[in-house]
Rosetta silent file (secondary structure, phi, psi, omega in degrees, C-alpha in Angstrom):
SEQUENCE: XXXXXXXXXXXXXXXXXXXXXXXXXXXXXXXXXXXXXXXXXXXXXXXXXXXXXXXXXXXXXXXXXXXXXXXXXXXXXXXXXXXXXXXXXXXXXXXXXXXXX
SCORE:     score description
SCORE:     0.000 S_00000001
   1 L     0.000  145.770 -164.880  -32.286    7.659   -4.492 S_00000001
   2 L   -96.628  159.887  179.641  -31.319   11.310   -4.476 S_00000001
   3 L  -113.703  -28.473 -175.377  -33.619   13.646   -5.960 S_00000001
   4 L  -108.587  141.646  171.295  -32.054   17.243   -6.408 S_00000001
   5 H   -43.946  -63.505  159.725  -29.724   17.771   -8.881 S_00000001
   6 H   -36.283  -65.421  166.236  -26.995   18.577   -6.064 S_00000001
   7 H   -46.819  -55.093 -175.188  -27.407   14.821   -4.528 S_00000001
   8 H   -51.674  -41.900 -134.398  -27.613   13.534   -7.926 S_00000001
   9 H   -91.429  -44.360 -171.393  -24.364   15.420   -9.194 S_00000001
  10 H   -57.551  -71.736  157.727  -22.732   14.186   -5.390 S_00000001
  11 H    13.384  -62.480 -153.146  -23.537   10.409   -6.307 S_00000001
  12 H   -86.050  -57.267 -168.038  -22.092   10.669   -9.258 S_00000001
  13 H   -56.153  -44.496  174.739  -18.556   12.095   -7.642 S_00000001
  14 H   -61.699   -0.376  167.788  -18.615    9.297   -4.610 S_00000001
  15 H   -89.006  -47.448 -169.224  -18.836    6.759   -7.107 S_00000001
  16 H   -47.170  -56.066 -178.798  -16.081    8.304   -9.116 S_00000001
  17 H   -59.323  -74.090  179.354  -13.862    9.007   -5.634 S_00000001
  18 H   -46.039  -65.406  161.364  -14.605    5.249   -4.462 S_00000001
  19 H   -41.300  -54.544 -154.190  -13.222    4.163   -7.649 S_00000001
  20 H   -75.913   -8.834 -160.890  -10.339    5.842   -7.933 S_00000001
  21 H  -110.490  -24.501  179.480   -9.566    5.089   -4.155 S_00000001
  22 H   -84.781  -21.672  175.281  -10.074    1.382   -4.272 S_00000001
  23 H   -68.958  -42.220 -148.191   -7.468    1.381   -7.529 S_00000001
  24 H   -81.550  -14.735  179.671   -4.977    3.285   -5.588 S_00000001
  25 H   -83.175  -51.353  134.191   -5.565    0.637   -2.253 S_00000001
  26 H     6.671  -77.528 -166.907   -5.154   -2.052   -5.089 S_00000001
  27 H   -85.287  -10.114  164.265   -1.998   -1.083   -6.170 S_00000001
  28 H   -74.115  -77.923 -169.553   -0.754   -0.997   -2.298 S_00000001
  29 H   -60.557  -11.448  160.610   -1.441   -4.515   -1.929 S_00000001
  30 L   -76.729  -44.725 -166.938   -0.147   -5.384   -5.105 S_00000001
  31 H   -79.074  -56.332  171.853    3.270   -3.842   -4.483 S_00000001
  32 H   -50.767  -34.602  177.312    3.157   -5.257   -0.775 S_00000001
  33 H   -71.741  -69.899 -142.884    2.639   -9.093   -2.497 S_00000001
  34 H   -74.822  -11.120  177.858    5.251   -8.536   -4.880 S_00000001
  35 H   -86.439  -48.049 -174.193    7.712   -7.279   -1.713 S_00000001
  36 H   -57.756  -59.474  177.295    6.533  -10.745    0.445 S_00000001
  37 H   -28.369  -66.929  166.537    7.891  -12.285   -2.551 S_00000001
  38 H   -60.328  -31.575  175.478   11.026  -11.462   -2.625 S_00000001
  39 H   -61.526  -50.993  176.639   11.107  -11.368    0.805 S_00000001
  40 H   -77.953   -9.223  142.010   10.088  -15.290    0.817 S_00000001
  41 L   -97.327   15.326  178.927   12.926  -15.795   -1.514 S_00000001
  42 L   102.695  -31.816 -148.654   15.415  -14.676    0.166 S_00000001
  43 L   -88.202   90.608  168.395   16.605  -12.386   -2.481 S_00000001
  44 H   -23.926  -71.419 -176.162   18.000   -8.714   -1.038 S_00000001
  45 H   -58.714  -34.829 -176.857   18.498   -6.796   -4.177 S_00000001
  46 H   -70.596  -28.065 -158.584   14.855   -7.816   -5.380 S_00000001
  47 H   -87.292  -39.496  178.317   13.561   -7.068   -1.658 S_00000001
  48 H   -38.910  -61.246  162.771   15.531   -3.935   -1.944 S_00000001
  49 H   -56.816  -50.962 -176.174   13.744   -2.840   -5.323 S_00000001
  50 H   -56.615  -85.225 -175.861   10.410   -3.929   -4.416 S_00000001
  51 H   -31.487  -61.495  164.992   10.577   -1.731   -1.268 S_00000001
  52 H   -28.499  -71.286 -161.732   11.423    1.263   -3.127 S_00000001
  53 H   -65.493  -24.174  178.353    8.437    0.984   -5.402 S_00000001
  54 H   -68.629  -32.309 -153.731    6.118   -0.060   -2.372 S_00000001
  55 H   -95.327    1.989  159.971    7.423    2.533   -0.355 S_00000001
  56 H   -79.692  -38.518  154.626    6.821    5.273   -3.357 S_00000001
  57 H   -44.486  -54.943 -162.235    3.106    3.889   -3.857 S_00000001
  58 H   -54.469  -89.763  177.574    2.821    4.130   -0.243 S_00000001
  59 H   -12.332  -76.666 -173.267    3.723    8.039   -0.372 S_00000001
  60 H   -57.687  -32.149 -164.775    1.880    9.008   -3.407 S_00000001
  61 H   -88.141  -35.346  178.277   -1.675    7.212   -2.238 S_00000001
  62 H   -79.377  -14.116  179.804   -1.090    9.479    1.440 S_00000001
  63 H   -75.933  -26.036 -170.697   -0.439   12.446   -0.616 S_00000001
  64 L   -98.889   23.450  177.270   -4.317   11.966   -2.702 S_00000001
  65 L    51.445   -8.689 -169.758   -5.161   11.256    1.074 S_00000001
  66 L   -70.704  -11.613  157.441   -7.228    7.605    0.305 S_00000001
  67 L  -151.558  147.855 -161.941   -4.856    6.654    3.323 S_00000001
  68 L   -64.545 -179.813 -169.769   -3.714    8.792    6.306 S_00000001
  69 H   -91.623  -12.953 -177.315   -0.199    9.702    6.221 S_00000001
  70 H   -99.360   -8.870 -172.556    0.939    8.428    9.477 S_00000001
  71 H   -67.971  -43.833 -162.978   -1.343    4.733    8.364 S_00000001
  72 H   -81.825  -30.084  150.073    1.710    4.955    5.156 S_00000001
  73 H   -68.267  -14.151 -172.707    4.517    5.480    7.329 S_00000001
  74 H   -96.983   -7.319  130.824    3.951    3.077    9.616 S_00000001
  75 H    -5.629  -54.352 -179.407    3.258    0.727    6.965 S_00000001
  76 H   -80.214  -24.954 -159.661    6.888    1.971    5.399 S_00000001
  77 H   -85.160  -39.013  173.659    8.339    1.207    8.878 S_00000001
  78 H   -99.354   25.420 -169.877    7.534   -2.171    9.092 S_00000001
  79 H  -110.449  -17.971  149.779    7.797   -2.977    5.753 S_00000001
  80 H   -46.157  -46.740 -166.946   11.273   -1.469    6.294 S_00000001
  81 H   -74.363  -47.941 -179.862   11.776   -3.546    9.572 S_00000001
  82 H   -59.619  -45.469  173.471   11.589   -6.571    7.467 S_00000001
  83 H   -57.575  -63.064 -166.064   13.954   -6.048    4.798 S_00000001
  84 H   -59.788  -10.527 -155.240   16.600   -5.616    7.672 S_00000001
  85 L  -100.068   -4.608  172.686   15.876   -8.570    9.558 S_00000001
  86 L   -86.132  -34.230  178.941   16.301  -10.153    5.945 S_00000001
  87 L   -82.279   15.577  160.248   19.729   -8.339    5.415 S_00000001
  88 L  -100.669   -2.248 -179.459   20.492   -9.737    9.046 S_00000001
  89 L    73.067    5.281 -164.392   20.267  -12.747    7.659 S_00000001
  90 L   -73.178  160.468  153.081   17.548  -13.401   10.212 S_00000001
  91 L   -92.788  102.038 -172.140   14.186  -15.052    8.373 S_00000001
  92 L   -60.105  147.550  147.706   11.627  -12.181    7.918 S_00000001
  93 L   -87.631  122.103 -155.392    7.966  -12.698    8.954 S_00000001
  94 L   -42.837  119.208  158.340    5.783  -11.979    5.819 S_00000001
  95 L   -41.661  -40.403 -158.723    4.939   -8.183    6.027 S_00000001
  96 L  -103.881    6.465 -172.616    1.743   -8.129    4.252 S_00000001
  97 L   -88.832  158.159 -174.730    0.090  -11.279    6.290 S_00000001
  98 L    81.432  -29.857 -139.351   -2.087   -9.917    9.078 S_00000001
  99 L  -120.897  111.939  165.487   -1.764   -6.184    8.203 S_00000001
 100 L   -67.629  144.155 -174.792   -4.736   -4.539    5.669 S_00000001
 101 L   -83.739    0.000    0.000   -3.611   -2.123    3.043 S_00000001
């Protein structure tokens, strides 16, 4: 338990800062699900769409730092990798299996 006001005040921001960083890893892994989806149907234009918004989450979460910036490109790259091997007509292996947000 912290005792001085400074430690007390710090507490209180690393709780705040843990939330806010666990929403924004959240909403990666949300966006990455809803991209497997699409991915597991098959569907381009949906995979297409998806990817945008994943790969704009992606961006925005390395810009507030809660993940480095080279963890969100490479992240974009293989999330990226997939969608072609879907528009190759190839059957992608699920992006988000294996890989932590």
């Amino acid at each position: 338990m912290a005792h001085s006001l400074s430690a007390q005040k710090r507490v209180r921001q690393n709780e705040k800062r843990r939330a806010r960083n666990r929403a924004r890893k959240e909403e990666i892994k949300s966006q990455i699900k809803g991209f497997d989806g699409a991915l597991l149907k098959g569907d381009v234009a949906a995979a297409e769409t998806a990817l945008r918004t994943t790969v704009s989450v992606l961006d925005k979460v390395a810009s507030k730092n809660t993940i480095h910036k080279k963890a969100a490109s490479r992240k974009r790259s293989r999330l990226t990798k997939q969608l072609n091997v879907l528009r190759a007509g190839g059957k992608p292996q699920l992006a988000g299996v294996g890989t932590r947000a």
